[in-house]
N, C-alpha and C positions, 0 to 999 in steps of 0.2 A: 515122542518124548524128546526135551531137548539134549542136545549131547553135553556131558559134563567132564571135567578134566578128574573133577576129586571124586567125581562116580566111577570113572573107567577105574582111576587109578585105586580106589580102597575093594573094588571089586578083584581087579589083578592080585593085588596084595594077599588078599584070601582066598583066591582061585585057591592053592595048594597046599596052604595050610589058616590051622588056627588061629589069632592072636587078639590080643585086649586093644582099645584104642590107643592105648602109649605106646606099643609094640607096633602099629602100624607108623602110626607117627613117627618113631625113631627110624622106620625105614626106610618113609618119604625125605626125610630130613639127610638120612645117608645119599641119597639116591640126588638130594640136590630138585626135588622138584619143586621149591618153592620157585626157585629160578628160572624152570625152561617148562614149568605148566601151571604157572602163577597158581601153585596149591595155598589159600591162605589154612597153615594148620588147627587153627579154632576150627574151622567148616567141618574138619574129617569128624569129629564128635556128634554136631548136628545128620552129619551125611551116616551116620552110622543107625543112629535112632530112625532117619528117616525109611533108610533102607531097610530096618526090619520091621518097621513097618508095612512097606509095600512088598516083605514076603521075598526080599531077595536077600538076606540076613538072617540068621536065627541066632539065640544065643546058646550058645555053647555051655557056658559055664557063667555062671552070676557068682561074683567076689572071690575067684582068683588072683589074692595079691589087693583086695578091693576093688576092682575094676573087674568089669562083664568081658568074656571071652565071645567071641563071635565066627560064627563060619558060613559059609555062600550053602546057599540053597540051589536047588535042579533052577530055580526062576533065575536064580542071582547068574549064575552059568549063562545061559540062555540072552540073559541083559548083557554079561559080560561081551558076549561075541557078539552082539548086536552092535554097542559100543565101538568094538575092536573096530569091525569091519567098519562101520563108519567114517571113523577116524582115519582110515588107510585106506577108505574109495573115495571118501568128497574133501575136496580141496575148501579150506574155510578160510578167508584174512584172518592174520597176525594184526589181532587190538593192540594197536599202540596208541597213547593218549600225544605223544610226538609229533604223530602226524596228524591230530586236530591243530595243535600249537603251530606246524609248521601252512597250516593251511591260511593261519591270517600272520605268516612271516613281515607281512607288509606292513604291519601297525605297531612295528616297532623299529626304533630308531636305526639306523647302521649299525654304529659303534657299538648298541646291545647288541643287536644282533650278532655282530661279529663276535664280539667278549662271548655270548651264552653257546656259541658254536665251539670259541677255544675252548672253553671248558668242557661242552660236551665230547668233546674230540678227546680230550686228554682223560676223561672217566672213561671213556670206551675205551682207551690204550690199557689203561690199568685193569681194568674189567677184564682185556685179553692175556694181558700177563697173569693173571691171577687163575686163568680158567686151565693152561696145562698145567700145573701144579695140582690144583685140584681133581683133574683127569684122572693123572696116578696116585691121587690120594682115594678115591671111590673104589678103584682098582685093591690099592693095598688092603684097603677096609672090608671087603667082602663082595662092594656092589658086584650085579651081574655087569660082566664086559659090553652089551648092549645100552647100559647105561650111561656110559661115556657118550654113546654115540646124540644122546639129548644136548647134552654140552657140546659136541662137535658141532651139533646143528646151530645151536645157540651163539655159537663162536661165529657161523661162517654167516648167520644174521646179524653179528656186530659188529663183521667185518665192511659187509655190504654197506651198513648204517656210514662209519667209517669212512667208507670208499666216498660216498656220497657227499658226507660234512667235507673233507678236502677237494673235492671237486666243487663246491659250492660258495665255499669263501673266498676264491679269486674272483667269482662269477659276482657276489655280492661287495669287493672291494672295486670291482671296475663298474660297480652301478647295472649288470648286465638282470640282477636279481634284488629282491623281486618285480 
């Protein structure tokens, strides 16, 4: 089965307890994982029907609030730590669609290239500035303190990016790239 980020993560969500699809939702939303496990939140609704479907879901409660309550099943368990262990023994590439663009770097002019490097350089600065604030904002809000640590990671992959774009545009103003 393939490994999924919004299967691990609605399955974790209800390891422990209860809740409706808006209460998962708001927790992914707190938790910041659109950002650091490209959750798109429409999918968690679909991922939810699916999943009790295939028995690792049950419903709880139908029209608490008008929304279905849901809870993990002995299978949904079972997929959980399938998942888990997955995800923490096999190393997978980070999809970035970046580095298809950066693959034909060459079929575009200098001067773009250089400009869409400033820019990219300067959203990644802001993107860092913006990500400790947000740290102690998850913290103050409830998230578990683990949770930061997705954004730390996140941080020190847009650092790397970073490190890279400034090493890159002196290499592409002296003609050394591509």
């Amino acid at each position: 089965m393939i490994m999924s980020s919004t299967r691990l993560l609605i399955l974790g969500v209800l390891h422990d307890e209860t809740l409706n699809g808006y209460e998962i939702r708001r927790r992914l939303e707190l938790w910041g994982a659109d950002q650091w496990a490209n959750v798109a939140f429409g999918s968690i609704y679909h991922g939810l029907t699916k999943m009790s479907q295939e028995g690792l879901l049950e419903i709880v409660e139908k029209g608490r609030g008008g929304s279905t309550v849901y809870g993990i099943t002995d299978i949904g368990r079972q997929e959980f730590q399938r998942l888990l262990a997955e995800a923490w023994w096999r190393v997978k590439p980070v999809i970035d669609p970046f580095q298809a663009a950066l693959t034909f770097m060459n079929h575009m002019p200098k001067e773009q290239l250089l400009s869409a490097l400033g820019s990219r350089s300067a959203q990644l600065r802001s993107l860092l500035a913006m990500c400790e604030p947000a740290i102690e904002g998850k913290v103050q809000y409830g998230a578990p303190r683990h949770i930061t640590e997705c954004v730390r990671l996140n941080m020190a992959r847009t650092r790397a990016e970073l490190d890279w774009i400034e090493d890159a545009i002196p290499r592409i103003e002296k003609d050394e790239l591509p």
